[in-house]
gemmi code that builds the backbone of each chain (N, CA, C; Angstrom):
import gemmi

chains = {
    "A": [
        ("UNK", (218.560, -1.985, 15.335), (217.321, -1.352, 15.696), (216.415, -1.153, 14.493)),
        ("UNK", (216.866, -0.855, 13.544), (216.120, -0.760, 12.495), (216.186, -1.599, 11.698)),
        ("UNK", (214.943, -1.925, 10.946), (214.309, -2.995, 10.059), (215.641, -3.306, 9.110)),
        ("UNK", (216.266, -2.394, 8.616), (217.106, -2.867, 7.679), (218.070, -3.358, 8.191)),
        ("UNK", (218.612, -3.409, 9.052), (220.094, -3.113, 10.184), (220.475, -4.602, 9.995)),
        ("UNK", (219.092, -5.793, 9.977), (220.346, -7.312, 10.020), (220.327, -8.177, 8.535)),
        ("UNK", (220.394, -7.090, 7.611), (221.197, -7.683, 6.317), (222.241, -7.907, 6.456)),
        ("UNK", (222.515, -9.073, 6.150), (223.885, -9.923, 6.138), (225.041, -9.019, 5.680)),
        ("UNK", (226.189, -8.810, 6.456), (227.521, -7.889, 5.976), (228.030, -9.209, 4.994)),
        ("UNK", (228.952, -8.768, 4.191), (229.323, -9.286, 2.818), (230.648, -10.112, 3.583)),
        ("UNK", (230.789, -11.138, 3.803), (231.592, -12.068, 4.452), (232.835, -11.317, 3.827)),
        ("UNK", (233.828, -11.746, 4.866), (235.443, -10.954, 4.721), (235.892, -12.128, 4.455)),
        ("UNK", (236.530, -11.970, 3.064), (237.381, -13.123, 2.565), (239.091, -12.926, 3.165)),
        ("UNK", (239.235, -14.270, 3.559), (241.030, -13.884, 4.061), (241.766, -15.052, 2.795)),
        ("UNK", (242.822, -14.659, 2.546), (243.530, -15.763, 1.845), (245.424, -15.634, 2.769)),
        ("UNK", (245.814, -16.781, 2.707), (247.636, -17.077, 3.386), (247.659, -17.623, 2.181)),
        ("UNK", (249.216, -17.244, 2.113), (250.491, -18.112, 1.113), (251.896, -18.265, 1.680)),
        ("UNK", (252.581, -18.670, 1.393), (253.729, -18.534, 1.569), (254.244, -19.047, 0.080)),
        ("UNK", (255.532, -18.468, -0.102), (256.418, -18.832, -1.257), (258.091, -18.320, -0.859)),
        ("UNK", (258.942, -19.653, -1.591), (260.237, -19.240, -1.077), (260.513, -17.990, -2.078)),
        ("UNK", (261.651, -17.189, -2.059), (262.009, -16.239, -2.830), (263.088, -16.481, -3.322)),
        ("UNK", (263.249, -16.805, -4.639), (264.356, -17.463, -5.653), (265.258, -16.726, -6.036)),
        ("UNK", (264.818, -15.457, -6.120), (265.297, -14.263, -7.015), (266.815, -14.214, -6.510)),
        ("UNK", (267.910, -14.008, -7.186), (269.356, -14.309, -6.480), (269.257, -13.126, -6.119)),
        ("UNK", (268.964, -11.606, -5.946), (269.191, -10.994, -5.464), (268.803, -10.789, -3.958)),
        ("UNK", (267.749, -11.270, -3.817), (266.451, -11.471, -2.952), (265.814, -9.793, -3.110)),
        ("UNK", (265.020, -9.542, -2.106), (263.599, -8.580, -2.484), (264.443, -6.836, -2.455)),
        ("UNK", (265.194, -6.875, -3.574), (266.029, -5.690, -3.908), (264.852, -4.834, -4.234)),
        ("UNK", (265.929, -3.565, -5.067), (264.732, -2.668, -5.420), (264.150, -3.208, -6.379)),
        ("UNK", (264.188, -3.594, -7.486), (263.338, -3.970, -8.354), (262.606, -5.000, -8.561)),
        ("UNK", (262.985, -5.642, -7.802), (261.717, -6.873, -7.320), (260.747, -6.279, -5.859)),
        ("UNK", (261.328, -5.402, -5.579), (260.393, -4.873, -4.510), (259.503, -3.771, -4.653)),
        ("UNK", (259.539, -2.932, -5.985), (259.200, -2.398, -7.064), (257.584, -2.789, -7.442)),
        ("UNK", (258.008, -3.763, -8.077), (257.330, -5.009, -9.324), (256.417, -5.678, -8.341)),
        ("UNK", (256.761, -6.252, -6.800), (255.930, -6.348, -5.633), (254.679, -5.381, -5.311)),
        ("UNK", (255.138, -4.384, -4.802), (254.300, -3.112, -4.658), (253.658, -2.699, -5.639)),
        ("UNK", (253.888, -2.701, -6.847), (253.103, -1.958, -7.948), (251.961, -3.250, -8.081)),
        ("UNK", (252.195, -4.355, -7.550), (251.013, -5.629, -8.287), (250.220, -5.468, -6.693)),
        ("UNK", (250.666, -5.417, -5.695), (249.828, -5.048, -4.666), (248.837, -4.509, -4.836)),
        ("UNK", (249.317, -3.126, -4.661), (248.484, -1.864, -5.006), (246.900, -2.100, -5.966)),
        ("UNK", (247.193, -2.961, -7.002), (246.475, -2.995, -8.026), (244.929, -3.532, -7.325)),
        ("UNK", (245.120, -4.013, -6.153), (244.245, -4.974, -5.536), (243.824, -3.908, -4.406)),
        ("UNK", (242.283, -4.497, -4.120), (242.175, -3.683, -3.262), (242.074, -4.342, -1.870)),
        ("UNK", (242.023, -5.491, -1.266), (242.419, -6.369, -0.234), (243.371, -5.595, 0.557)),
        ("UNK", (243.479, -5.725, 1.573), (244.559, -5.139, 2.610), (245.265, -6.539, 2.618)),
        ("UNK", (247.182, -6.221, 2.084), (248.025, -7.225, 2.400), (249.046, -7.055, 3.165)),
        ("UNK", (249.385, -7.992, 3.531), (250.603, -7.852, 4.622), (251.387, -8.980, 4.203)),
        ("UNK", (252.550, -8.801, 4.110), (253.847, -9.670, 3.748), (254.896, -9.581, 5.496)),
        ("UNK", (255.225, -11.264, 5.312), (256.336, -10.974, 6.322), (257.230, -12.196, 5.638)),
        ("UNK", (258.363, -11.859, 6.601), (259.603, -12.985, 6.421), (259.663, -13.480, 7.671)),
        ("UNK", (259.255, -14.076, 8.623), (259.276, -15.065, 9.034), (257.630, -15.218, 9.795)),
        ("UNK", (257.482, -16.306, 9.688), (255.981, -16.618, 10.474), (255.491, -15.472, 11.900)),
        ("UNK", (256.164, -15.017, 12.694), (255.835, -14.871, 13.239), (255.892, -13.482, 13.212)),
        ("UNK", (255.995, -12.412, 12.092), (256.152, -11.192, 11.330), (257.449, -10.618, 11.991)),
        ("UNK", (257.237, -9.688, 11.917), (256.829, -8.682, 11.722), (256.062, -8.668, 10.329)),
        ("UNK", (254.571, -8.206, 10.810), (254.246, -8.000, 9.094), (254.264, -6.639, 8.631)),
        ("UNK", (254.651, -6.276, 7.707), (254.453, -5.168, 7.090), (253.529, -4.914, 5.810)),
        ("UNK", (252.765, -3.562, 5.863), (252.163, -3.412, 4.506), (252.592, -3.793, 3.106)),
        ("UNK", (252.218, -4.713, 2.202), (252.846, -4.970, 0.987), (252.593, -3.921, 0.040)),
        ("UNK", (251.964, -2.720, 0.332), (251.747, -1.850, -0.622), (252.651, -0.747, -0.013)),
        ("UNK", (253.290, -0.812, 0.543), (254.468, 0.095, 1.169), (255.557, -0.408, 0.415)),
        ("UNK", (256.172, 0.425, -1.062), (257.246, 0.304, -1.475), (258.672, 0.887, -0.053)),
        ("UNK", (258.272, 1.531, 1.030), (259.327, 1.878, 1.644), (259.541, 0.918, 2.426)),
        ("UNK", (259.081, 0.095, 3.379), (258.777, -1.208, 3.696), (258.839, -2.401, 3.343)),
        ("UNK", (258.406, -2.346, 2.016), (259.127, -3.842, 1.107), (260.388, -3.728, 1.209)),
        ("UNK", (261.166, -2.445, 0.858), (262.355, -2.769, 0.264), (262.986, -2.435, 1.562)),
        ("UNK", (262.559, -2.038, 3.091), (263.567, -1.649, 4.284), (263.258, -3.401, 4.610)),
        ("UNK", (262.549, -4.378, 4.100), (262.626, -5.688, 4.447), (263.821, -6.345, 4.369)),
        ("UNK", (264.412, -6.287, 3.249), (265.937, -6.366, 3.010), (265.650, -8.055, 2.658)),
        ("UNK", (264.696, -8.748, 2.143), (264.518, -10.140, 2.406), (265.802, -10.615, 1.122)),
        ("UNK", (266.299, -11.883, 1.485), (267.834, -12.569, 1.141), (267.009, -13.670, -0.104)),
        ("UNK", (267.770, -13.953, -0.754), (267.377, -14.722, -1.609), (267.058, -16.029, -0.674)),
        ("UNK", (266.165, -17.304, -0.640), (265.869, -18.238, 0.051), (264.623, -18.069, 1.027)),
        ("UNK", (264.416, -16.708, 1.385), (263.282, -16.487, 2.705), (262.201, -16.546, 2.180)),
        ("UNK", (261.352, -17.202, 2.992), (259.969, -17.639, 2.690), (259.154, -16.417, 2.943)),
        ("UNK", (258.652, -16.296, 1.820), (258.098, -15.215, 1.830), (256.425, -15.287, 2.648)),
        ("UNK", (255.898, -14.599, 3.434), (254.416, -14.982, 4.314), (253.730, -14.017, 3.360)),
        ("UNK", (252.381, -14.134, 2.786), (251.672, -13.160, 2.775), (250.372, -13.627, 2.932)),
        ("UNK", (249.230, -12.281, 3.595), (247.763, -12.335, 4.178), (247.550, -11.368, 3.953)),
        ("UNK", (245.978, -11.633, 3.022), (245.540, -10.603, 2.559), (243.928, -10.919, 3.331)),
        ("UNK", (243.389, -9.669, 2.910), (242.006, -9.409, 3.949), (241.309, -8.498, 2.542)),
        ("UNK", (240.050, -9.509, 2.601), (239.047, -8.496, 1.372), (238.574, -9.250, 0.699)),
        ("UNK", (237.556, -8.357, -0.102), (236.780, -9.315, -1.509), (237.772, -10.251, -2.225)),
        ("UNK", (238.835, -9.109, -2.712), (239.655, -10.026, -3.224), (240.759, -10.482, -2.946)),
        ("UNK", (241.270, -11.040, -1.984), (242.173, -11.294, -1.142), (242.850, -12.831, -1.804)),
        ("UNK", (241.791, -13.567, -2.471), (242.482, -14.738, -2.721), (243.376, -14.334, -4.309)),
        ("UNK", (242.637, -13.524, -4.663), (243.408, -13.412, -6.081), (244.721, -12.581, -6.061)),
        ("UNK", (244.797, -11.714, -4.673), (245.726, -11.105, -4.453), (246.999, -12.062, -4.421)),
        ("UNK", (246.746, -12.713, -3.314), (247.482, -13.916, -2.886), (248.112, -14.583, -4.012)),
        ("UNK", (246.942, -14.802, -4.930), (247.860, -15.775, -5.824), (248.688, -14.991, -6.739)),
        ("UNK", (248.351, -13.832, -7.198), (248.899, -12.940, -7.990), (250.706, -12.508, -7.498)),
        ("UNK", (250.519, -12.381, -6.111), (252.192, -11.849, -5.727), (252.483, -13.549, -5.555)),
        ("UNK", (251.879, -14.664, -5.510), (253.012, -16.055, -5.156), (253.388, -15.948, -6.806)),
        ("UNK", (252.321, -15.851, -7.355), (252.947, -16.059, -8.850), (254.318, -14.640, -9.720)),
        ("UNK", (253.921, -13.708, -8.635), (255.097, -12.934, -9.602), (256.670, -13.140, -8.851)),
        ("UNK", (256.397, -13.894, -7.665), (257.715, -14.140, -6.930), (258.321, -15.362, -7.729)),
        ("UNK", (257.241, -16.711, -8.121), (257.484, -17.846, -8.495), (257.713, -17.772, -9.823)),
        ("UNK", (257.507, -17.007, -10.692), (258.326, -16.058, -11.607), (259.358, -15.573, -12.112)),
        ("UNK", (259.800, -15.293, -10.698), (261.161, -14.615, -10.723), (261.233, -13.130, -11.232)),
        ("UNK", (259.740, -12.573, -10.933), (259.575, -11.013, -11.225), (259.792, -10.605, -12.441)),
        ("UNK", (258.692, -11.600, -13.432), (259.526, -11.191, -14.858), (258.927, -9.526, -15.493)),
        ("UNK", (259.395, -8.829, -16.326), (258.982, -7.561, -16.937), (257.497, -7.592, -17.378)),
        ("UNK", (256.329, -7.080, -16.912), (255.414, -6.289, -17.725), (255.262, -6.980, -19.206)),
        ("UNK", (254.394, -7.554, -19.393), (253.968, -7.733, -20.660), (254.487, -8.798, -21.766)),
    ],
    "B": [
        ("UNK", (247.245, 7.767, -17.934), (248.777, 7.923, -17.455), (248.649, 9.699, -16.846)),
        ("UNK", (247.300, 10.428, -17.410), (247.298, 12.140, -16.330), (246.636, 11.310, -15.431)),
        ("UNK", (246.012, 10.514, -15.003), (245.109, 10.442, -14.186), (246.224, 10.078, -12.732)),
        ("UNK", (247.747, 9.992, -12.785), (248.756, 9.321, -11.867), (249.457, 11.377, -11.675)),
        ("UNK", (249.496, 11.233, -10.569), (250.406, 12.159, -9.806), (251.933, 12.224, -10.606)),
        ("UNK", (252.610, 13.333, -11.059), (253.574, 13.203, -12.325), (254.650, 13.945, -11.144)),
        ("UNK", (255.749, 13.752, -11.909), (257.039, 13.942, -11.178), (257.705, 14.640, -11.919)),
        ("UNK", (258.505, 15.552, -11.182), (259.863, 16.360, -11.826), (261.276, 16.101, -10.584)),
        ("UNK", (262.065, 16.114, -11.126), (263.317, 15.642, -10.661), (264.373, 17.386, -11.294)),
        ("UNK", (264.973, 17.469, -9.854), (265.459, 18.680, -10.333), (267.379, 18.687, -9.613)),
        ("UNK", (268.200, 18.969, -10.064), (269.314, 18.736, -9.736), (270.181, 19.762, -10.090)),
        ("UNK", (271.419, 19.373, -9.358), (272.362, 20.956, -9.835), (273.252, 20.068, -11.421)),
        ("UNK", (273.199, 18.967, -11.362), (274.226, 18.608, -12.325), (272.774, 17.869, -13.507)),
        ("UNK", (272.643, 18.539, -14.407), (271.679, 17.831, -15.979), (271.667, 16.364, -15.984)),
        ("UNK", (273.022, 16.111, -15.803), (273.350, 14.101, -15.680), (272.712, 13.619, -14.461)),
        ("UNK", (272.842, 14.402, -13.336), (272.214, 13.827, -12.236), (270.670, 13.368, -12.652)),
        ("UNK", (269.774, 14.740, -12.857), (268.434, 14.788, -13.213), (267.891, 14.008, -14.255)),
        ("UNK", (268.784, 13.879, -14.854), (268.753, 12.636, -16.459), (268.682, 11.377, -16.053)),
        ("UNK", (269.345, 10.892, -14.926), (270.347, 9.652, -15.224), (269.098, 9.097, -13.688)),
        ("UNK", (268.275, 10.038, -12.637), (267.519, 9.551, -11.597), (266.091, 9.830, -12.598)),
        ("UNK", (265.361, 10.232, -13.569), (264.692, 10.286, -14.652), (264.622, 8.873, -14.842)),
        ("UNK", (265.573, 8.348, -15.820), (265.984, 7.145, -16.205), (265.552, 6.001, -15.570)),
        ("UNK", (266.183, 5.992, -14.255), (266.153, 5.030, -13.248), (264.624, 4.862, -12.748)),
        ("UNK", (264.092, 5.870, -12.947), (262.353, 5.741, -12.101), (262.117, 4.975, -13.878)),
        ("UNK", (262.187, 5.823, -15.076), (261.183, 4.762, -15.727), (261.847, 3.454, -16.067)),
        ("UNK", (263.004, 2.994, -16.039), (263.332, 1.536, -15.935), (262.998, 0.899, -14.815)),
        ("UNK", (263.027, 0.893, -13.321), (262.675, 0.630, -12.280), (260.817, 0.576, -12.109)),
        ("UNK", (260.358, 1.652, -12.766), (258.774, 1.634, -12.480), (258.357, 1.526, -13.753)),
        ("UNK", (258.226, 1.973, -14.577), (257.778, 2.348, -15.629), (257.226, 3.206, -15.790)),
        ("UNK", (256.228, 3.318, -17.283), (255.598, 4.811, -17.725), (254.508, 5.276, -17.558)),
        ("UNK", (254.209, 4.480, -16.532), (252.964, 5.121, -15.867), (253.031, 6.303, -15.284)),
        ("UNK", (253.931, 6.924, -14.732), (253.921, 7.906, -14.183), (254.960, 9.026, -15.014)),
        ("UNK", (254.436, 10.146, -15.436), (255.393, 10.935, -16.154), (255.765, 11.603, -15.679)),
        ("UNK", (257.906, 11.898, -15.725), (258.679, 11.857, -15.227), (259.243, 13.099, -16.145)),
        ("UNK", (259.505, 14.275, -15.357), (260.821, 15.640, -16.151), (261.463, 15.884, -15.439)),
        ("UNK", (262.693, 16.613, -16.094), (263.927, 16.108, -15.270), (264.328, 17.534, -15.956)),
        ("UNK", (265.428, 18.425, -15.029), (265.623, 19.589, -15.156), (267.092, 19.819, -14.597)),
        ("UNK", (268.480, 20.462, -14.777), (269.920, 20.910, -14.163), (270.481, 21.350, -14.939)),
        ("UNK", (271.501, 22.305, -14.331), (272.092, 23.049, -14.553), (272.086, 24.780, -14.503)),
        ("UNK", (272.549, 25.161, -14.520), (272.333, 26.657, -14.731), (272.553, 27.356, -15.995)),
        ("UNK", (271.781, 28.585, -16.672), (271.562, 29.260, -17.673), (272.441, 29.149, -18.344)),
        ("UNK", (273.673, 29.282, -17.639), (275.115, 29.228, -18.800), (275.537, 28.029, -18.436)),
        ("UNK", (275.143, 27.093, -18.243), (275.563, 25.927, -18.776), (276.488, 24.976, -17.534)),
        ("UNK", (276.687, 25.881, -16.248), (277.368, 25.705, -15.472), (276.265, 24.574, -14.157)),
        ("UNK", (277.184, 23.974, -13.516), (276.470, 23.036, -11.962), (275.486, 24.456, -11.703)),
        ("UNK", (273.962, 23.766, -11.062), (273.124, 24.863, -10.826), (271.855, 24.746, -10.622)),
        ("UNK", (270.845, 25.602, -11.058), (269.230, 24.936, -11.264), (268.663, 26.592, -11.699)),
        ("UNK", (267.723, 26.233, -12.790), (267.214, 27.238, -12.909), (265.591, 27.504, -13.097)),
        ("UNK", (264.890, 28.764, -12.436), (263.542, 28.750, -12.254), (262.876, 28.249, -13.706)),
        ("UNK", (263.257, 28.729, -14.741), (262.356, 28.824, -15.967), (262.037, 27.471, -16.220)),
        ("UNK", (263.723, 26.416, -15.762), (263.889, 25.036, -16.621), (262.521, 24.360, -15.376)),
        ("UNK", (263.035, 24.843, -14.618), (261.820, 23.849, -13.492), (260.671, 23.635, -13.596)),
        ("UNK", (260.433, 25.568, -13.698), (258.757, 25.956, -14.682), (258.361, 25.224, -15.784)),
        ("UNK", (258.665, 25.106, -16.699), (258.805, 24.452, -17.850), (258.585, 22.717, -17.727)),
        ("UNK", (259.409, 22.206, -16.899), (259.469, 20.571, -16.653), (257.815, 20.747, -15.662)),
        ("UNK", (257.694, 21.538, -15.445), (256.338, 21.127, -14.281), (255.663, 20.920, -15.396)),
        ("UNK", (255.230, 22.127, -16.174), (254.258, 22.453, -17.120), (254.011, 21.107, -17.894)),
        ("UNK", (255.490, 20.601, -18.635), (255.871, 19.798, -19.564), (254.833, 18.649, -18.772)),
        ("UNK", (254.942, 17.944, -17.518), (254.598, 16.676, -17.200), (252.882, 16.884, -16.312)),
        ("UNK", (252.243, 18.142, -16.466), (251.413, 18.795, -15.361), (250.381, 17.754, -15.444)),
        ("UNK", (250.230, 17.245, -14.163), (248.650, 16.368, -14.225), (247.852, 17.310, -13.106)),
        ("UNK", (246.129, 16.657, -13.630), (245.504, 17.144, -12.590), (245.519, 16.987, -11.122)),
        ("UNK", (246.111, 15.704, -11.075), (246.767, 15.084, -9.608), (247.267, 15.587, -9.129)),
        ("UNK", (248.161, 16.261, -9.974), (249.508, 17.202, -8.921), (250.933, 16.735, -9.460)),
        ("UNK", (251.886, 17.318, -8.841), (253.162, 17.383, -9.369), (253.760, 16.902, -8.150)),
        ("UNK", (254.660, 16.372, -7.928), (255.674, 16.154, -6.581), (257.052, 16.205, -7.710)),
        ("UNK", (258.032, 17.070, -6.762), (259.231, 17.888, -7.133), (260.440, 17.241, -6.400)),
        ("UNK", (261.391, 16.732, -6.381), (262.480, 16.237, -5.491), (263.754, 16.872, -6.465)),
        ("UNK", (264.377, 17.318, -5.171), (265.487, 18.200, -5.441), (266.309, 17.944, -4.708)),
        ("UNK", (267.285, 18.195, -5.356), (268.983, 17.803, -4.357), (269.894, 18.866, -3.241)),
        ("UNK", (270.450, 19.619, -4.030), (270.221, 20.586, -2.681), (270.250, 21.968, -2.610)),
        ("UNK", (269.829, 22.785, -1.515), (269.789, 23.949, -1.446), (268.852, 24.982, -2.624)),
        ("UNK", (269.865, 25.078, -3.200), (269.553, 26.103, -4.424), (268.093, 25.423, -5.409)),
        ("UNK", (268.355, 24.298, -5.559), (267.482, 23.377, -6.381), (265.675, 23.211, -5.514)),
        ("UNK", (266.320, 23.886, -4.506), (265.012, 23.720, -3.328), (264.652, 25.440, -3.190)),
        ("UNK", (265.202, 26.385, -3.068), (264.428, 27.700, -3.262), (264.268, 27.778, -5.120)),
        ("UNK", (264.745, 27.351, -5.785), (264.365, 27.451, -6.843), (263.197, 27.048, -7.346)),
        ("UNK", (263.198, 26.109, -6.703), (261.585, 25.350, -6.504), (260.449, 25.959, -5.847)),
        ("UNK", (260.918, 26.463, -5.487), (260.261, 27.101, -4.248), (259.358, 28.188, -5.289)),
        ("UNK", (260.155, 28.993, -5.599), (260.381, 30.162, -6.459), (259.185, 29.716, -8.038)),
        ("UNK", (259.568, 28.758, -8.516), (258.844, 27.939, -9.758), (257.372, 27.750, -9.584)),
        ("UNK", (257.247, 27.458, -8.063), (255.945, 26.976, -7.642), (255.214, 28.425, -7.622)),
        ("UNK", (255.894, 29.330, -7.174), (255.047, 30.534, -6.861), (254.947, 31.748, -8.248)),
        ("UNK", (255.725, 31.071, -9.205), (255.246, 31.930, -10.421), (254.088, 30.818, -11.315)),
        ("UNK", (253.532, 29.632, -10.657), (252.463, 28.867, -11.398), (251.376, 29.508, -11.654)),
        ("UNK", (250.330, 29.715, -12.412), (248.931, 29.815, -12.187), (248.264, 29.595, -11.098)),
        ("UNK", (247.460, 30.558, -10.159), (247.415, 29.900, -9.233), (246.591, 28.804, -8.535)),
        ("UNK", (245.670, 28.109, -9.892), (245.065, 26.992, -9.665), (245.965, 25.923, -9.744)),
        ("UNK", (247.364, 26.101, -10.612), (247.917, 24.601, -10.645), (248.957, 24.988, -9.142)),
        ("UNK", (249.230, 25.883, -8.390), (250.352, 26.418, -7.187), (249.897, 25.130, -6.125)),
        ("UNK", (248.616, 25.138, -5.699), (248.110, 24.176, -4.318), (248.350, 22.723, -5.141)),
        ("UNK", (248.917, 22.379, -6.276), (248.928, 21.214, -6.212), (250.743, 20.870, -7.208)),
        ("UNK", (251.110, 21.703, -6.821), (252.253, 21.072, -6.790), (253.301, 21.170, -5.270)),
        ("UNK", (254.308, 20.002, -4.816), (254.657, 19.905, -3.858), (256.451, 19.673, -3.943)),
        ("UNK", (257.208, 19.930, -2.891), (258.267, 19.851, -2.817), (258.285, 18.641, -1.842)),
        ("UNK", (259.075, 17.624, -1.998), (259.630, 16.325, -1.401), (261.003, 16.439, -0.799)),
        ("UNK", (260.836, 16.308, 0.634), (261.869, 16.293, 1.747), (262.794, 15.251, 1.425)),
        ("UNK", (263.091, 14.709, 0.337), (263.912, 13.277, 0.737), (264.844, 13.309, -0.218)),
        ("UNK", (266.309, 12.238, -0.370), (267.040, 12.023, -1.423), (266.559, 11.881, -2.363)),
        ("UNK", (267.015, 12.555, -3.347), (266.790, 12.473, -4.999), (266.448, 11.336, -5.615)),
        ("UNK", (267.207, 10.529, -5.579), (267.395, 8.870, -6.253), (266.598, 8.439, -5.999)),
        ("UNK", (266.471, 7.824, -4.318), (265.748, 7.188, -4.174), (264.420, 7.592, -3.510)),
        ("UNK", (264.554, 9.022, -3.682), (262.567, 9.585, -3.304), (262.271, 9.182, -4.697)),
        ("UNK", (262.749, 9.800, -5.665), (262.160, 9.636, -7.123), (261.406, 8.453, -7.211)),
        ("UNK", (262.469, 7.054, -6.889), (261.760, 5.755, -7.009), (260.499, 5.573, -6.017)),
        ("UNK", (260.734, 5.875, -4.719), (259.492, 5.696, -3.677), (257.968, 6.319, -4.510)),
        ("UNK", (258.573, 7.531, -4.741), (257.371, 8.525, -5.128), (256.805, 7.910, -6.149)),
        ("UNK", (257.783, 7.858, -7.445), (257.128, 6.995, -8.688), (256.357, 5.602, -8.474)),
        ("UNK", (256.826, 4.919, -7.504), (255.998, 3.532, -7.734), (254.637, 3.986, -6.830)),
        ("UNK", (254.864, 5.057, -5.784), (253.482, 5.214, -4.602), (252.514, 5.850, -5.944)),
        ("UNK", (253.227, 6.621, -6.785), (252.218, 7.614, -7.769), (251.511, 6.496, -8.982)),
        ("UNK", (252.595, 5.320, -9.140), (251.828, 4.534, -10.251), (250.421, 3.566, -9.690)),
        ("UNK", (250.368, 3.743, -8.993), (249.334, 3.084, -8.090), (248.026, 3.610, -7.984)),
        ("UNK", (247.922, 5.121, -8.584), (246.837, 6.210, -8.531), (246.689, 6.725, -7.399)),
        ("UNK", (248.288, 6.581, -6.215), (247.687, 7.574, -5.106), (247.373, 8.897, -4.848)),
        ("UNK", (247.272, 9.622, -4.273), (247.052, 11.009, -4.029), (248.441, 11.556, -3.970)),
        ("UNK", (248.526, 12.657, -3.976), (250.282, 14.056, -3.854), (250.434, 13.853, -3.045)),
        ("UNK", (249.089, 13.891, -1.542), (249.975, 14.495, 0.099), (250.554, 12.662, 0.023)),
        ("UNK", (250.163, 11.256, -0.727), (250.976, 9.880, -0.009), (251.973, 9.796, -0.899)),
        ("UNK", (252.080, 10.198, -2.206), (253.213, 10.717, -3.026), (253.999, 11.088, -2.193)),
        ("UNK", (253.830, 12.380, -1.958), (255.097, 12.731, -1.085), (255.326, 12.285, 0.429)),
        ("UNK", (254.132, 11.529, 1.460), (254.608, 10.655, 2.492), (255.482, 9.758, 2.208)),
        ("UNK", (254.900, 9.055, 1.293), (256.002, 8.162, 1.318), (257.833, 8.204, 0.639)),
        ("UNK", (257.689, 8.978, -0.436), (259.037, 10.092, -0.805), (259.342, 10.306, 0.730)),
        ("UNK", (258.876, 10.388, 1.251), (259.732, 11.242, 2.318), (259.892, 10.292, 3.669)),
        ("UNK", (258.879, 9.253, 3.846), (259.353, 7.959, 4.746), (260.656, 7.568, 4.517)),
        ("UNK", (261.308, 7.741, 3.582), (262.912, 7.858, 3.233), (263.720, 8.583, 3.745)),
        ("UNK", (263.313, 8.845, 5.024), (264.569, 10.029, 5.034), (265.592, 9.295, 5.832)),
        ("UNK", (266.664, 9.807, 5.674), (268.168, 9.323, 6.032), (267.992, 8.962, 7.778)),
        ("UNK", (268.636, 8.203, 8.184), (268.500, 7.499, 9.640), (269.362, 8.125, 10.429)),
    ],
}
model = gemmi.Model(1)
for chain_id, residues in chains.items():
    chain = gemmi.Chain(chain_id)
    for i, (resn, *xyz) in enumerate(residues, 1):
        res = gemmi.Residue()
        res.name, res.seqid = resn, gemmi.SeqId(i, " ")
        for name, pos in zip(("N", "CA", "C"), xyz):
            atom = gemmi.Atom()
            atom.name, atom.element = name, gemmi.Element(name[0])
            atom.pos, atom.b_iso = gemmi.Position(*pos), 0.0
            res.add_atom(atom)
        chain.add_residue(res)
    model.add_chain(chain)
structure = gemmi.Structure()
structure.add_model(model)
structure.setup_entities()
């Protein structure tokens, strides 16, 4: 209704990945840890699942990552929603493809 | 590192409170500052108000404090700690419903993130036993 009202909304970026999960433990606590804390950092809404067809759960839910219980081998799903959604994306394929190394 | 919601860990056994201390900053790191408090005055299994007082003070952010305690005694003691605070820092410190160990870790990684006390302690406490 009003003059200003049809400025363009700021397009919603989505980004998908998938990556297998190498880690021999699979997504224990401290890789599920090291998950959540690089989430968080982003402000994109993500969702991680283990198998295509989810259940997805919040990836910024350390209680949730780690009630995932994911096995070493499971393909890990993640979709993120936001400005920065693609960098999210690449940021957790790369700390899985990694192998969750330490900070710094 | 004040600008993160800080933690105290409180236990009847010193090793307990030491050794789940430990585990949050190897597991999370030092982003979030972590005091750790047990035993009783003489030296015996226990918890005492002053040591609790003291560990709040020691780690106090403006964020707030979230407290996880093991049992009973370690929880009115807390109780007790909170209500001899100043009473601008009292509304922002909190007691956490959940296991020691592993609230510590929930809480520490939800707090390194810059969340707020009341999701600090949601999620500390989305842990609770099944």
């Amino acid at each position: 209704m009003s003059a200003y009202s049809d400025s363009a909304p700021v397009p919603l970026s989505r980004a998908t990945a998938n990556v297998v999960l190498r880690h021999e433990a699979g997504l224990h606590a401290r890789p599920a840890v090291k998950l959540t804390k690089l989430a968080k950092k982003f402000a994109a809404k993500i969702a991680l699942a283990t198998s295509e067809g989810g259940p997805w759960i919040d990836a910024k839910s350390i209680v949730k990552v780690m009630a995932a219980k994911a096995p070493r081998d499971t393909l890990l799903h993640f979709r993120a929603e936001g400005a920065d959604a693609s960098a999210a994306v690449e940021a957790l394929v790369a700390l899985v493809e990694q192998d969750f190394p330490d900070d710094g | 590192m004040s600008d993160n919601v800080s933690l105290v860990i409180v236990s009847h056994s010193p090793d307990v409170a030491r050794g789940a201390a430990d585990m949050v900053r190897q597991m999370v790191g030092d982003e979030v500052k972590v005091a750790h408090c047990g035993g009783a005055p003489d030296g015996r299994l226990g918890t005492d108000v002053q040591k609790i007082l003291d560990a709040i003070n020691e780690v106090w952010s403006p964020r707030g404090v979230a407290i996880l305690v093991d049992l009973g005694g370690a929880e009115t003691n807390s109780e007790m700690a909170i209500e001899l605070l100043p009473q601008d820092r009292r509304a922002r410190v909190v007691l956490c419903n959940s296991p020691i160990v592993e609230g510590a870790i929930m809480a520490a990684t939800e707090a390194a993130g810059g969340s707020s006390l009341a999701d600090v302690r949601a999620t500390a406490e989305e842990l609770s036993p099944r």
